[in-house]
PyMOL CGO cylinders between C-alpha atoms (Angstrom):
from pymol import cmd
from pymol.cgo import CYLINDER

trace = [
    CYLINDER, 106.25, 114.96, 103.50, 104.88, 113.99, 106.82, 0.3, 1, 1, 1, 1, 1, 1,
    CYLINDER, 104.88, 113.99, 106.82, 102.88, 111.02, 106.13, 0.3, 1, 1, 1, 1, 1, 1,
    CYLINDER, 102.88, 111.02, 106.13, 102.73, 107.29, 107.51, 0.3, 1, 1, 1, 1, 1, 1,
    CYLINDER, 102.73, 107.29, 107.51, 100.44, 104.02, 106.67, 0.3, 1, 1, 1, 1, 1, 1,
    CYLINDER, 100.44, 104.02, 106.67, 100.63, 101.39, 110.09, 0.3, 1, 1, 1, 1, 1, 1,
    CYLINDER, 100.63, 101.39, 110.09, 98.88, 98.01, 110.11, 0.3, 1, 1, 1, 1, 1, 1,
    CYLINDER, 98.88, 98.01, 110.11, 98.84, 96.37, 113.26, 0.3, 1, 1, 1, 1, 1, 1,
    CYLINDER, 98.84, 96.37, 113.26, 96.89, 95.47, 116.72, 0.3, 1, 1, 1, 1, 1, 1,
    CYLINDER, 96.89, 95.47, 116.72, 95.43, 97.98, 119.53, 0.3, 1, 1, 1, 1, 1, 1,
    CYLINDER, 95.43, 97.98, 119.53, 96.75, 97.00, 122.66, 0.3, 1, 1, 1, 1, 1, 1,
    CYLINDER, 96.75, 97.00, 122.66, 94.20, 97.59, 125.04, 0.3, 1, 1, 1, 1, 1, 1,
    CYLINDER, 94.20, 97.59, 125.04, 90.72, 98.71, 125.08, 0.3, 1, 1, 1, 1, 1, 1,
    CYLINDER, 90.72, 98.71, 125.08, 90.07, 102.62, 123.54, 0.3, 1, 1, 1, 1, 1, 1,
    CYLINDER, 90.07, 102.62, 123.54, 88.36, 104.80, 126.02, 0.3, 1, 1, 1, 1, 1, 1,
    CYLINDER, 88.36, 104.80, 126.02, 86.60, 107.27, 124.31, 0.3, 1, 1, 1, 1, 1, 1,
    CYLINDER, 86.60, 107.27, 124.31, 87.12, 110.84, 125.83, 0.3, 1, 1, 1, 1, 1, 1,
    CYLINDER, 87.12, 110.84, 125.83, 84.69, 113.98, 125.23, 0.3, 1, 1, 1, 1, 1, 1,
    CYLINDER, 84.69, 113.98, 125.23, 85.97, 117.54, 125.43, 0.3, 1, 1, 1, 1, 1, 1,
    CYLINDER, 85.97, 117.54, 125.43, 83.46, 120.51, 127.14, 0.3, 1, 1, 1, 1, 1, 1,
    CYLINDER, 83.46, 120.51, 127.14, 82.54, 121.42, 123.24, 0.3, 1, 1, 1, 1, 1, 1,
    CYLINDER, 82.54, 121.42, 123.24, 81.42, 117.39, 122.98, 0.3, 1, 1, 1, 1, 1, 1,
    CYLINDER, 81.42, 117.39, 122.98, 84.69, 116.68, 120.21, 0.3, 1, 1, 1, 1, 1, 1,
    CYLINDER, 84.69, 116.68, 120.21, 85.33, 113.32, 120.44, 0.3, 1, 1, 1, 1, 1, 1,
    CYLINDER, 85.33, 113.32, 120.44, 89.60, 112.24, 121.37, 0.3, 1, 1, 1, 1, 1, 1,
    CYLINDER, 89.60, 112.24, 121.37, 90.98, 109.24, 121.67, 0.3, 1, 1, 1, 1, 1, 1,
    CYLINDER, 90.98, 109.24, 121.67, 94.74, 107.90, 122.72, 0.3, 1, 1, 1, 1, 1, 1,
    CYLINDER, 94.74, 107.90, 122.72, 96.03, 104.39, 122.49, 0.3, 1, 1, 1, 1, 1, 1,
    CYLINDER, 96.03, 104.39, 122.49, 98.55, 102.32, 121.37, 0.3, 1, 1, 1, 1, 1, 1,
    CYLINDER, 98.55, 102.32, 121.37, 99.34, 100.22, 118.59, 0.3, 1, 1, 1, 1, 1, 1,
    CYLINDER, 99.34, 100.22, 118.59, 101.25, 96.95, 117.82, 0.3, 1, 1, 1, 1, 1, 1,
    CYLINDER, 101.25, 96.95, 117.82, 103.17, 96.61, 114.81, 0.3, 1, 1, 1, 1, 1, 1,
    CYLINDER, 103.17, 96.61, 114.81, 104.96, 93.55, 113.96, 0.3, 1, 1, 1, 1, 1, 1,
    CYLINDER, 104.96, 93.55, 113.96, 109.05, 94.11, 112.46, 0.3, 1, 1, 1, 1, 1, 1,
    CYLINDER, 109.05, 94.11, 112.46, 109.28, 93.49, 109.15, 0.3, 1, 1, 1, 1, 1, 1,
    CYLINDER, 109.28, 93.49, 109.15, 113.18, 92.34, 109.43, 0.3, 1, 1, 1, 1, 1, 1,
    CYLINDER, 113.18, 92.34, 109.43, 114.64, 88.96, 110.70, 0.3, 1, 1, 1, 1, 1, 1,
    CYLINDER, 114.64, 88.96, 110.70, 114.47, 90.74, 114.33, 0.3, 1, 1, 1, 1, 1, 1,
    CYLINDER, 114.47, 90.74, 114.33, 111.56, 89.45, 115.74, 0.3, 1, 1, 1, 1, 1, 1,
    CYLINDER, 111.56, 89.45, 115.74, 109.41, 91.45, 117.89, 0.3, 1, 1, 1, 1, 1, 1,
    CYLINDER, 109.41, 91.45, 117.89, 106.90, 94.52, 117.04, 0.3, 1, 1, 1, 1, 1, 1,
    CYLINDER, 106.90, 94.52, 117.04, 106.89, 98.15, 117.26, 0.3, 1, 1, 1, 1, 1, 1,
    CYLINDER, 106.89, 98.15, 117.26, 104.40, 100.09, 120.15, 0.3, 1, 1, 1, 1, 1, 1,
    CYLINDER, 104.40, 100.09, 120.15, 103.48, 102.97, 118.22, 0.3, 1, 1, 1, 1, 1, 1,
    CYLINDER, 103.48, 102.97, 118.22, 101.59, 105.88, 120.36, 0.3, 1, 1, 1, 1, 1, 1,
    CYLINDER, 101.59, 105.88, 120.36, 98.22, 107.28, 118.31, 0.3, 1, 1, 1, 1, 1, 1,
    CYLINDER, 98.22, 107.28, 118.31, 95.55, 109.68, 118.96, 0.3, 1, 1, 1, 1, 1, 1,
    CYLINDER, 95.55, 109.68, 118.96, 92.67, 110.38, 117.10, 0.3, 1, 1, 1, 1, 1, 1,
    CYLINDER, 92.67, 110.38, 117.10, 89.75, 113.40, 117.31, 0.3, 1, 1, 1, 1, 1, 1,
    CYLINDER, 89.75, 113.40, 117.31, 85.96, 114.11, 115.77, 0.3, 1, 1, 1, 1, 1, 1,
    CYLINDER, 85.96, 114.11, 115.77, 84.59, 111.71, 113.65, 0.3, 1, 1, 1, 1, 1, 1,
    CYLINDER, 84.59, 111.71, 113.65, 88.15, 109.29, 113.02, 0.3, 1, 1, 1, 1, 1, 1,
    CYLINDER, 88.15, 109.29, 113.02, 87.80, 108.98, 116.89, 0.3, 1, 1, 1, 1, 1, 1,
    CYLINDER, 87.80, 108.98, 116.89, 84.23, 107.85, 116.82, 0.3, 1, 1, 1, 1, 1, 1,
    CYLINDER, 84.23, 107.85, 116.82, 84.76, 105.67, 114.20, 0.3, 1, 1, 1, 1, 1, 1,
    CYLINDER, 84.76, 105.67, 114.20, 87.59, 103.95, 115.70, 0.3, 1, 1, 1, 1, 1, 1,
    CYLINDER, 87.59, 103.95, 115.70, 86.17, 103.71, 119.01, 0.3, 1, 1, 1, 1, 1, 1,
    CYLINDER, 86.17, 103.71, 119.01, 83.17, 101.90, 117.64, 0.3, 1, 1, 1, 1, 1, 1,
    CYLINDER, 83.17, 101.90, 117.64, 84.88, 99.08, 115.42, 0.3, 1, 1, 1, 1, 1, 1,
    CYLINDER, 84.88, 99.08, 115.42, 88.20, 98.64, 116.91, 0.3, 1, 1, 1, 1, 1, 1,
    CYLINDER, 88.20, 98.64, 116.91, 87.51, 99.84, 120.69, 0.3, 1, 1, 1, 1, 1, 1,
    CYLINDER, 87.51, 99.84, 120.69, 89.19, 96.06, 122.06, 0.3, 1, 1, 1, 1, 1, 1,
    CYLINDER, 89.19, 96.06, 122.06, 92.11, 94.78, 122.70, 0.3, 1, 1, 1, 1, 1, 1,
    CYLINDER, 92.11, 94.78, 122.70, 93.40, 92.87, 119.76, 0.3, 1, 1, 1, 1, 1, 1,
    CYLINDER, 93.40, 92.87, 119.76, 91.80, 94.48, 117.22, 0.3, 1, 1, 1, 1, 1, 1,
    CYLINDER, 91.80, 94.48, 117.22, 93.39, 94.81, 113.99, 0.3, 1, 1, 1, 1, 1, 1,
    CYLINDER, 93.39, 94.81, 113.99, 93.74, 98.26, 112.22, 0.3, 1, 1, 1, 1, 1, 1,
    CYLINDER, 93.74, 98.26, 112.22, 95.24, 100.46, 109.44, 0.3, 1, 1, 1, 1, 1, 1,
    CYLINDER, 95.24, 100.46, 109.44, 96.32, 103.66, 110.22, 0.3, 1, 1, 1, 1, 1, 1,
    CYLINDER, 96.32, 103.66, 110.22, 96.82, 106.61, 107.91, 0.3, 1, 1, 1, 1, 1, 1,
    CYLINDER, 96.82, 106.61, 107.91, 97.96, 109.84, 109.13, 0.3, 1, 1, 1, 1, 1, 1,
    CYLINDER, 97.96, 109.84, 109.13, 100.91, 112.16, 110.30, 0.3, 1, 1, 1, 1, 1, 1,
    CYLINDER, 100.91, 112.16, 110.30, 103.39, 112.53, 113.29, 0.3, 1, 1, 1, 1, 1, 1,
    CYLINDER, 103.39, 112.53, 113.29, 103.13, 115.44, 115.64, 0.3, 1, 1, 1, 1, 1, 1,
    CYLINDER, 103.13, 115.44, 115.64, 106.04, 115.99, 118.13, 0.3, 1, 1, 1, 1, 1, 1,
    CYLINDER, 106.04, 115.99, 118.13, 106.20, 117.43, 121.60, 0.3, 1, 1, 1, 1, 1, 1,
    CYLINDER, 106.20, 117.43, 121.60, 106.84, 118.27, 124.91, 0.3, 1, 1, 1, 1, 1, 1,
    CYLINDER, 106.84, 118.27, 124.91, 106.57, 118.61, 128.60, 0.3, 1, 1, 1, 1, 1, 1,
    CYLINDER, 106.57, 118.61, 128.60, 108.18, 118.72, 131.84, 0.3, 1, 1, 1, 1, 1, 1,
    CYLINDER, 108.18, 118.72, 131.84, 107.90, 116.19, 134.37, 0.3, 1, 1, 1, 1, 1, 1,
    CYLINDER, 107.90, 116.19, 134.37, 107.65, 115.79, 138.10, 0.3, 1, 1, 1, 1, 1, 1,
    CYLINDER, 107.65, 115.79, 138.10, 111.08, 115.69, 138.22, 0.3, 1, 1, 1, 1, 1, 1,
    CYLINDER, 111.08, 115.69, 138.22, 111.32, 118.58, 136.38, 0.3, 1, 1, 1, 1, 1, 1,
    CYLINDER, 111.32, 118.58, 136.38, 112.77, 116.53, 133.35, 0.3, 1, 1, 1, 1, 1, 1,
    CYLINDER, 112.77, 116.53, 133.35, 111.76, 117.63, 129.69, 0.3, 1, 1, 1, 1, 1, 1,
    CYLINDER, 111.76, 117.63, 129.69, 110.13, 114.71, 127.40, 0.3, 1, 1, 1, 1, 1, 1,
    CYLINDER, 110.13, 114.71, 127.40, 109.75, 114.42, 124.26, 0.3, 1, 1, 1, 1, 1, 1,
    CYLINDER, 109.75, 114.42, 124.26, 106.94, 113.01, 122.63, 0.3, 1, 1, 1, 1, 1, 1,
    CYLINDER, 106.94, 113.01, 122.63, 105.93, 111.46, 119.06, 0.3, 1, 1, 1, 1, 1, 1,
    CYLINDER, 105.93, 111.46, 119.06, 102.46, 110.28, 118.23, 0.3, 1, 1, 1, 1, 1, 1,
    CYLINDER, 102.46, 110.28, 118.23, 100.89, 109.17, 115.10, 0.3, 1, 1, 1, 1, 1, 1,
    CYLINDER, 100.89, 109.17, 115.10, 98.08, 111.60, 114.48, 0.3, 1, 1, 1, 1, 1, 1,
    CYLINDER, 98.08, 111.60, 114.48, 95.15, 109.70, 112.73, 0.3, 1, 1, 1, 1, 1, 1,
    CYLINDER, 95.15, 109.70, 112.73, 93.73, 111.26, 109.59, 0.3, 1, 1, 1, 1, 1, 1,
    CYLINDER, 93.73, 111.26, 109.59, 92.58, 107.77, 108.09, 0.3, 1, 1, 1, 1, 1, 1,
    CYLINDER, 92.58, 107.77, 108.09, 90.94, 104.03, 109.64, 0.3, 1, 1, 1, 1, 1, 1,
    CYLINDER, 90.94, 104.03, 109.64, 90.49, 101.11, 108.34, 0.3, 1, 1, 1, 1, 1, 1,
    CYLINDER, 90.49, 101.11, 108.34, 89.23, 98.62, 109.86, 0.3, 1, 1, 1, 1, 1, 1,
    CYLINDER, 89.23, 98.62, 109.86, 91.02, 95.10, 109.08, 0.3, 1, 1, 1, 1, 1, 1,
    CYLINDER, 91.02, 95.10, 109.08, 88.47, 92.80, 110.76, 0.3, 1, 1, 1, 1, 1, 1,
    CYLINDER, 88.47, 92.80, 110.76, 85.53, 93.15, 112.78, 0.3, 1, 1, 1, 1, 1, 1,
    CYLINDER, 85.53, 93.15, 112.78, 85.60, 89.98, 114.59, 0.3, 1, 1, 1, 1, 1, 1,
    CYLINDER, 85.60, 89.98, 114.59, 83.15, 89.98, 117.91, 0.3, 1, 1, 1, 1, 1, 1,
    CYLINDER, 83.15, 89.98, 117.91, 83.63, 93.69, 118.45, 0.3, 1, 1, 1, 1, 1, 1,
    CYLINDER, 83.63, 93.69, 118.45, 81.14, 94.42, 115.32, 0.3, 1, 1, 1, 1, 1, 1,
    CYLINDER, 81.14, 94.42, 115.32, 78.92, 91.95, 117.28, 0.3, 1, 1, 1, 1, 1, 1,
    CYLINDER, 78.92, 91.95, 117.28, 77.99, 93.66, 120.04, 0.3, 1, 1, 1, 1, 1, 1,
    CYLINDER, 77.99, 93.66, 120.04, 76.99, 96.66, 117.53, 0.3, 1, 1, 1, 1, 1, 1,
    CYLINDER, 76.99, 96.66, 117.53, 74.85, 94.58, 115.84, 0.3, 1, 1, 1, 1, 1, 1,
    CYLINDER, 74.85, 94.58, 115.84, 76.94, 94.37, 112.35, 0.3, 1, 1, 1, 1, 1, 1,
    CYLINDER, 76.94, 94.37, 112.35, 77.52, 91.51, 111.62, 0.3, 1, 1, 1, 1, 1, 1,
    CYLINDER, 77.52, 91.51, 111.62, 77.89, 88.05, 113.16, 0.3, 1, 1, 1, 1, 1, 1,
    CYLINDER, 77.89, 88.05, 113.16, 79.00, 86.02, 110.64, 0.3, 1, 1, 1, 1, 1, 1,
    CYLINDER, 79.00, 86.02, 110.64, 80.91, 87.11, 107.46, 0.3, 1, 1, 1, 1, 1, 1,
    CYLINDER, 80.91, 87.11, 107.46, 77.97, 87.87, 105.42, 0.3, 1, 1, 1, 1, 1, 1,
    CYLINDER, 77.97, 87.87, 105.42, 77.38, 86.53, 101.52, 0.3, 1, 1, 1, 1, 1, 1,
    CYLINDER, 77.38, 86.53, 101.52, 79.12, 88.32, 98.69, 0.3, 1, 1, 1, 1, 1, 1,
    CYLINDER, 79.12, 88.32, 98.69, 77.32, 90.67, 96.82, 0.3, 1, 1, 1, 1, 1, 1,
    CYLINDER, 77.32, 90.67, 96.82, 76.09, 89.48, 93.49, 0.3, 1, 1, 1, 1, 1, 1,
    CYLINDER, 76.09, 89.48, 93.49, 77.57, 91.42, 90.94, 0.3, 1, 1, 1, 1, 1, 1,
    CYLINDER, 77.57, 91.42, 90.94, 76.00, 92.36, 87.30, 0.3, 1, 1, 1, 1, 1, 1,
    CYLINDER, 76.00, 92.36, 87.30, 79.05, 93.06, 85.56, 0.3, 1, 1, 1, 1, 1, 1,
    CYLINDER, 79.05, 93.06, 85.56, 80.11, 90.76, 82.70, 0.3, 1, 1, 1, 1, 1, 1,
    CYLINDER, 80.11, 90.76, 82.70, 83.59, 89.73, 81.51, 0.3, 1, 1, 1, 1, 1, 1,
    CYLINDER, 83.59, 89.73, 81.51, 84.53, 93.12, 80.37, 0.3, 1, 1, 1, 1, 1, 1,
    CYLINDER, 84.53, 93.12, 80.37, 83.70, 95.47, 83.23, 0.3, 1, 1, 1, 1, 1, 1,
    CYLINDER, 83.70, 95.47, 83.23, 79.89, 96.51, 82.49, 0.3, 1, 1, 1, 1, 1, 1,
    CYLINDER, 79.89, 96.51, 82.49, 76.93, 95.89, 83.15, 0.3, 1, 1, 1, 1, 1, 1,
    CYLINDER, 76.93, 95.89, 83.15, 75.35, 95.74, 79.71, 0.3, 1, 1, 1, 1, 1, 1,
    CYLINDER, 75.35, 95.74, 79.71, 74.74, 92.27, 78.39, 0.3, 1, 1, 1, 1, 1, 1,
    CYLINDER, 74.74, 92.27, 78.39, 77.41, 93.44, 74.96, 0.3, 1, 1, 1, 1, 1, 1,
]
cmd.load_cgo(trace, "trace")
């Protein structure tokens, strides 16, 4: 099974890219903190295309952001200047989250402020019938 789940911080701004067709692609890099008595974090490379780009790009496009990251890793490979093979390994977003929208939601208009909780009508038991 190819699948991973990352939580951490972009590390510099997204720039959303278009292709000829107008598809939407995005590259960028995430920080993810070590889990283990090692301190230090994890650079993980990402890409993302259509919609999951979009999405992205318009509540996490900053620096800092935080994110969660579902999707799966693609290997590959080119050569160089040098004439050198690399190999490469990206996370391949299939699902966002965003974590917090902090000021970036702000300059779309979101949300400013955390806004109030939303009343619910369901009683003790899980319904919303007064029995």
């Amino acid at each position: 099974m190819n699948y991973s789940c990352i939580s951490g911080r972009v590390t510099k701004d997204i720039e959303l890219r278009k292709t000829k067709d107008g598809k939407s692609s995005i590259r960028f890099t995430v920080a993810v903190n070590r889990r283990t008595k090692d301190v230090g974090a994890d650079f993980i490379p990402c890409a993302a295309f259509g919609k999951t780009a979009d999405l992205i790009c318009r509540f996490a496009q900053r620096k800092g952001s935080r994110v969660c990251l579902e999707g799966h890793w693609q290997s590959g490979n080119y050569v160089d200047k040098a004439g050198k093979t690399v190999y490469t390994l990206e996370l391949i977003v299939d699902r966002y989250e965003a974590i917090d929208f902090g000021e970036v939601a702000t300059k779309e208009g979101i949300a400013e402020e955390p806004q109030e909780p939303i009343q619910s009508s369901m009683n003790e038991y899980g319904t919303g019938f007064p029995f």
